[in-house]
C-alpha positions as CSV (number, residue, x, y, z in Angstrom):
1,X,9.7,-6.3,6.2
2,X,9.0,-3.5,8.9
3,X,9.4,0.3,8.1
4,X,12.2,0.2,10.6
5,X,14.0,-2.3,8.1
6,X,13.1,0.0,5.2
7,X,14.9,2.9,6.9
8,X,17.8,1.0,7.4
9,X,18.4,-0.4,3.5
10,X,17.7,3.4,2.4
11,X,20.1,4.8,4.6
12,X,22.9,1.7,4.0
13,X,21.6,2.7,0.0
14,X,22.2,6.8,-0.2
15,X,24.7,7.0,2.6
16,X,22.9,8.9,5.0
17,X,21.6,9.3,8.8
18,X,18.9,7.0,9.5
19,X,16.9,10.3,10.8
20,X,17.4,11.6,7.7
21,X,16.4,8.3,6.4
22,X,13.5,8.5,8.2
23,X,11.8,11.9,7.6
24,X,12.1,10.9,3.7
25,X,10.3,7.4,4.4
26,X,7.7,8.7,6.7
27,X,6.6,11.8,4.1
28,X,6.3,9.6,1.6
29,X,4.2,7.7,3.4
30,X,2.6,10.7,4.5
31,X,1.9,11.7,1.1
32,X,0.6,8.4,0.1
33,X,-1.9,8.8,2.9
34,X,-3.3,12.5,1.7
35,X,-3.3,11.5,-1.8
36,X,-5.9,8.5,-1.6
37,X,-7.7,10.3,1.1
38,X,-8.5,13.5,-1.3
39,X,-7.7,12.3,-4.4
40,X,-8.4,8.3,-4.4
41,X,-5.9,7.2,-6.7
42,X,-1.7,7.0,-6.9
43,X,0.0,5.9,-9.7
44,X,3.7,4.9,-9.5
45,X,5.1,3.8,-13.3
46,X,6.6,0.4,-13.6
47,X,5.5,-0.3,-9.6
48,X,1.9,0.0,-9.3
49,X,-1.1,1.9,-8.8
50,X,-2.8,2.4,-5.5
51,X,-6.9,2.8,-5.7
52,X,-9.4,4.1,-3.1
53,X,-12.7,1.7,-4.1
54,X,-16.3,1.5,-2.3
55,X,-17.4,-1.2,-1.2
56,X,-21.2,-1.8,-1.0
57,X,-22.9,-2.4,2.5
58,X,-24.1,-5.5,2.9
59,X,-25.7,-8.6,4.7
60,X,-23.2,-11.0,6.6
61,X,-22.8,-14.4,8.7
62,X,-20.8,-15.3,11.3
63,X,-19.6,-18.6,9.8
64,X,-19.3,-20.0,13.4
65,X,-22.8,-18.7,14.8
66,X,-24.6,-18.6,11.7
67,X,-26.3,-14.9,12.9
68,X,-26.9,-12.6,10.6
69,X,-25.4,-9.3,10.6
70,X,-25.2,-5.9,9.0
71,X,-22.1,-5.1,6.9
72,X,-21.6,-1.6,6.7
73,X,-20.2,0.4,3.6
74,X,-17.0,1.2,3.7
75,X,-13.4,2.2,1.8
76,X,-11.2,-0.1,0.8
77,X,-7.4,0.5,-1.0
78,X,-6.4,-1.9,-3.8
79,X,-3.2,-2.5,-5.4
80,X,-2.0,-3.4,-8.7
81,X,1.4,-4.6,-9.7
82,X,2.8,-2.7,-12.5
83,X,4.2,-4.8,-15.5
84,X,8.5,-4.1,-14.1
85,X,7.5,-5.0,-10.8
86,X,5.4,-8.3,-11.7
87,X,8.7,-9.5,-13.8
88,X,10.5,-8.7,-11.2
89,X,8.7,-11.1,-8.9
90,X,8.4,-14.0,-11.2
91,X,11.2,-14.0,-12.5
92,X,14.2,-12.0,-10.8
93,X,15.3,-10.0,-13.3
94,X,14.3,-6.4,-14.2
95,X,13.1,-5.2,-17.5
């Protein structure tokens, strides 16, 4: 599913423009964005929490090559399902 499709089930949903639509989406987004940047963690209740980790540099190979190369530290974001949304999944029904 592409933000585009998004869009289009919200404003289908509420009723409204898909501009309108759209500015809603893309702040949230936005937000998302600003929040793990500065604070490094989002937690939504019965969807999921969002989680800013660092990862350790380390030594890599190329699989293909076999060389050897440095693996830089970086940021990565993790998700985990909240309990609703993981019933959801497996079994189709909400709580």
């Amino acid at each position: 599913m592409t933000k585009k499709e998004i869009i289009e089930i919200i404003s289908e949903e509420t009723n409204t423009k898909k501009s309108h639509s759209r500015a809603v989406v893309e702040s949230v987004l936005d937000v998302f964005v600003d929040v793990l940047a500065s604070e490094g963690r989002i937690e939504i209740r019965n969807f999921g929490v969002f989680k800013v980790k660092d990862t350790p540099a380390r030594i890599g190979r190329n699989p293909v090559t076999k060389e050897v190369a440095d693996v830089p530290a970086r940021k990565i974001i993790q998700f985990k399902a909240g309990k609703t949304m993981k019933q959801v999944v497996n079994e189709g029904t909400p709580e």
